[in-house]
C-alpha positions in Angstrom: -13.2 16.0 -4.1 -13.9 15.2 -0.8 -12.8 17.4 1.9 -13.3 17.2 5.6 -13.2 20.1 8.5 -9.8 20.2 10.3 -10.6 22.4 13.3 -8.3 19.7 15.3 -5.1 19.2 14.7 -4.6 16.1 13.8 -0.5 14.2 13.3 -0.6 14.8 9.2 -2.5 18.4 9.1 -1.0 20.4 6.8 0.1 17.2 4.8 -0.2 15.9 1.3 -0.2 12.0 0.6 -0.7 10.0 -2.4 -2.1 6.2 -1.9 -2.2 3.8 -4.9 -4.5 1.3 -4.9 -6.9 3.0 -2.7 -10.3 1.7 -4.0 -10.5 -1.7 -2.2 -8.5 -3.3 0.5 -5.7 -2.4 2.4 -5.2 1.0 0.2 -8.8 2.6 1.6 -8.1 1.6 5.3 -4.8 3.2 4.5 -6.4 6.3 3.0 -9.2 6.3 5.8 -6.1 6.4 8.4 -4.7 9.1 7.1 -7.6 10.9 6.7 -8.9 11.0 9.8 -5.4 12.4 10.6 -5.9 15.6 9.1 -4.1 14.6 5.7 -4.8 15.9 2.2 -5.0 12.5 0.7 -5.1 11.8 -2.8 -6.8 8.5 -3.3 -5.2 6.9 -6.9 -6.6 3.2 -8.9 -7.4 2.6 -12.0 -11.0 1.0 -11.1 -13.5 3.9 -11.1 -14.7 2.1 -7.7 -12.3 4.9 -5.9 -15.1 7.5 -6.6 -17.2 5.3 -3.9 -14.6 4.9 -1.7 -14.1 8.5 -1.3 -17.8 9.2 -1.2 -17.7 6.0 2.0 -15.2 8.4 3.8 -17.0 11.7 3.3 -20.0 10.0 5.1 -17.4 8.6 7.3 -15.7 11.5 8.4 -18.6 14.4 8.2 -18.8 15.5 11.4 -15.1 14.8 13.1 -13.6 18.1 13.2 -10.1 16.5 13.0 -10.7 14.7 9.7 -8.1 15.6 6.7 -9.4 15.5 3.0 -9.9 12.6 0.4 -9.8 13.5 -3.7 -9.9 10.3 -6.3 -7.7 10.1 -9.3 -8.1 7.8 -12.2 -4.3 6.3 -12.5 -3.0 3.3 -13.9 0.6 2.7 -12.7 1.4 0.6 -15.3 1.6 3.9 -17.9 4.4 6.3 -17.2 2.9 9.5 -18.8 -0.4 8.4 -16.8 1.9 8.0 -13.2 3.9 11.9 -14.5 0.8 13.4 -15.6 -1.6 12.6 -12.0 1.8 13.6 -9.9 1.8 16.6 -11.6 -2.0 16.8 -10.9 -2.0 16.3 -7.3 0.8 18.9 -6.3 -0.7 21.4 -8.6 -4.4 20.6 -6.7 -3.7 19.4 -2.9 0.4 20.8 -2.7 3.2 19.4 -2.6 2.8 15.2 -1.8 4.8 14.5 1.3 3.8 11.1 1.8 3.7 8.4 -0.3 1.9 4.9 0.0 2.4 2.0 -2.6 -0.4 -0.2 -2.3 -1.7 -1.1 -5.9 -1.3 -4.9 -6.7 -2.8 -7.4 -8.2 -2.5 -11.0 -8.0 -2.1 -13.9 -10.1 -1.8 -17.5 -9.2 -0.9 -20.9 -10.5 2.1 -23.2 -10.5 4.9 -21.9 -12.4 4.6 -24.4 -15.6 1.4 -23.1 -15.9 2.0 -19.3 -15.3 1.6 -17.2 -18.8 3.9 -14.9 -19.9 1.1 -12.8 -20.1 -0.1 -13.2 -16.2 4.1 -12.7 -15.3 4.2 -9.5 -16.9 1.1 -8.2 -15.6 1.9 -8.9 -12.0 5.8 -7.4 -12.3 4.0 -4.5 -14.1 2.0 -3.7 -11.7 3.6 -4.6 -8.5 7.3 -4.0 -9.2 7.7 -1.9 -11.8 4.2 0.8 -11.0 6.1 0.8 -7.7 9.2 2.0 -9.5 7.6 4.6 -11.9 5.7 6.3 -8.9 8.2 6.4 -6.5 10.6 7.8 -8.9 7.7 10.5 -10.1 7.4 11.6 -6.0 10.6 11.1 -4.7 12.4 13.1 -7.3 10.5 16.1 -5.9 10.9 15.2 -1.7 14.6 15.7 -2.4 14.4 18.1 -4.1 12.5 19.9 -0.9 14.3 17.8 1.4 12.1 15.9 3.4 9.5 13.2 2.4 8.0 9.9 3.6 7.8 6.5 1.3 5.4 3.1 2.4 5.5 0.5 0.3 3.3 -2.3 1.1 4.6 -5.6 0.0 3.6 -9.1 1.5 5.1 -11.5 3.2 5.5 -14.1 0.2 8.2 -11.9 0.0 10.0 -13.5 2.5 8.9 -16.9 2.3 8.2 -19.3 -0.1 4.7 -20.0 -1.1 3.1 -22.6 -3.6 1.2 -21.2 -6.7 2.6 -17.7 -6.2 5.9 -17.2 -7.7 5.1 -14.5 -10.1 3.4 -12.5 -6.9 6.1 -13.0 -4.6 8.6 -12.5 -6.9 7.1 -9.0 -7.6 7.0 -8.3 -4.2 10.4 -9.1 -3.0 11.3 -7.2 -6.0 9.5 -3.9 -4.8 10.6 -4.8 -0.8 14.8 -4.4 -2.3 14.0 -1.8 -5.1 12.1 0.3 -1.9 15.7 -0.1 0.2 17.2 0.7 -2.4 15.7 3.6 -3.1 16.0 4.6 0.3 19.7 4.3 0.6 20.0 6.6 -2.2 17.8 9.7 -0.8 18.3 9.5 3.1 21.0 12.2 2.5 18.2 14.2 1.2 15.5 13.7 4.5 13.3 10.9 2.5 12.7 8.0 4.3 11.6 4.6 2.7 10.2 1.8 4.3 7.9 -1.4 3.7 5.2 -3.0 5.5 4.5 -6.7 4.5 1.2 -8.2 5.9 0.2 -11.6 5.6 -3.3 -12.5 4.8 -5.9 -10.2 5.4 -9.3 -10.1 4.9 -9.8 -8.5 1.7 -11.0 -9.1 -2.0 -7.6 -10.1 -3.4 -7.6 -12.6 -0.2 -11.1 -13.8 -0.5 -10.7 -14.8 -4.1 -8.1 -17.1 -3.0 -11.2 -19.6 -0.5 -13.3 -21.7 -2.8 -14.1 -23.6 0.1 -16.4 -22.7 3.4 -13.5 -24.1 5.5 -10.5 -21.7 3.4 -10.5 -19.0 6.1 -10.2 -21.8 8.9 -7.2 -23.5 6.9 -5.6 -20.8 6.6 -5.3 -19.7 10.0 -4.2 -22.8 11.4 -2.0 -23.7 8.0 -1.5 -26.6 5.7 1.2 -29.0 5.5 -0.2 -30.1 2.3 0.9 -27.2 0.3 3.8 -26.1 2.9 1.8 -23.4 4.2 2.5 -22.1 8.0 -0.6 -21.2 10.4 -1.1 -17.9 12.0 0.2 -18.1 15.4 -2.2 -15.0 16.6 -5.4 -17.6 15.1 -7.0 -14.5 13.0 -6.6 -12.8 10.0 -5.8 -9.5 9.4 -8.3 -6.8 9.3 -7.1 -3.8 6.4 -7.2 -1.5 9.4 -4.5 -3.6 11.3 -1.7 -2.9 8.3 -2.9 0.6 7.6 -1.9 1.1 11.1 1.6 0.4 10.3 2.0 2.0 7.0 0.6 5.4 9.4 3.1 4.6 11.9 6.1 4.2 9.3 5.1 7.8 7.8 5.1 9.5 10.5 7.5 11.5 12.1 7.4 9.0 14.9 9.0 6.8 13.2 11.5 10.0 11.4 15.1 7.4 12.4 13.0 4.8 10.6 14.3 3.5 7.3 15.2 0.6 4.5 13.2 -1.7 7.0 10.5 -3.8 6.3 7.6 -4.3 9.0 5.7 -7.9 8.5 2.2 -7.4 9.6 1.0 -11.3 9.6 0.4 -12.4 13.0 3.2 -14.3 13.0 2.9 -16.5 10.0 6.6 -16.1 8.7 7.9 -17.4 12.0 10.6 -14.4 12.1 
């Protein structure tokens, strides 16, 4: 564990969040954010690479006396009993988990003809239904104490179609409508549920995508070839750009906020 001075009060003091997919990406900025907003964060992935990330923010946040608290957990959320089981953990260790932020994914890509039923199940595993089994594990205990906070973080293939990517985008339009869902069902209880798509950002999962020096230029200004739109803004995202939306959306700034989804792409989706 990894705990930081809070001699500031910062928006989330006092608060407990869990954050899947928090060793790379878009999952540590979004841990950093909330972090250095006083929250008790409980940093989840299966790679043991989360140790580091935590160890990053301690350095990180040493000395700012408004800084929250950052604690790894081994989880995969493929595995129910693994998904109950660190749940269990993290209330029992930090308290109760008032914010949750579904960020684990993984990607696979290929035209469908070519997609293994192998890579399909993977990719709904992890990015539909690990969305399903640990919203269900939290959310089942914010209504039960009547208030809570849900961010899942999608992408926008969700909303438009993209060549190679029909197993990812299909996961990820699942988990934007099982999120609503969800969210329909316990806003009577004061649990709120929202999504945050971005578009491409500069991370690993995105940088494993450019085989070519000119990738990160094409895909900024599009390509017709493969029916892909440019990024009106001309940049990528940076992870801290969509972590600042997934803070927004669980806060209580945003408490009449909820069953919307909040594309992050500069643009790209044209909507």
């Amino acid at each position: 564990m990894v705990s930081y001075s809070s001699g500031l009060r910062g928006e989330f003091t006092g608060r407990v969040a869990l954050v899947t997919g928090a060793a790379q990406g878009i999952g540590e900025a979004v841990v950093a954010a909330l972090a250095s907003q006083g929250a008790a964060v409980a940093a989840a992935d299966r790679s043991p690479a989360v140790r580091d990330a935590v160890a990053a923010l301690d350095e990180k946040f040493r000395d700012d006396p408004a800084a929250g608290s950052a604690t790894a957990f081994l989880l995969d959320v493929t595995d129910p009993a693994a998904v109950a089981e660190t749940v269990d953990r993290v209330e029992r260790e930090l308290g109760p988990v008032d914010l949750l932020v579904n960020v684990a994914g993984i990607l696979r890509t290929g035209p469908v003809a070519e997609t293994s039923d192998e890579d399909w199940a993977q990719v709904l595993a992890v990015n539909t239904t690990g969305v399903f089994q640990v919203s269900r594990a939290v959310t089942t205990r914010m209504t039960a104490r009547g208030s809570g906070s849900v961010v899942t973080v999608a992408s926008n293939a969700a909303g438009i179609p993209r060549a190679g990517m029909a197993a990812y985008a299909a996961s990820k339009a699942a988990a934007v409508m099982f999120t609503k869902c969800l969210g329909l069902e316990v806003a009577s209880h004061g649990v709120r549920c929202n999504v945050v798509c971005p578009g491409s950002t500069d991370t690993p999962m995105q940088r494993s995508l450019w085989e070519a020096p000119e990738a990160e230029r094409r895909v900024v200004e599009g390509d017709l070839a493969s029916y892909r739109t440019g990024i009106p803004l001309g940049r990528i995202a940076d992870p801290a750009d969509v972590a600042e939306a997934v803070v927004f959306l669980a806060s209580d700034r945003a408490r009449h906020i909820t069953m919307q989804d909040v594309y992050v792409d500069g643009g790209a989706t044209l909507r």
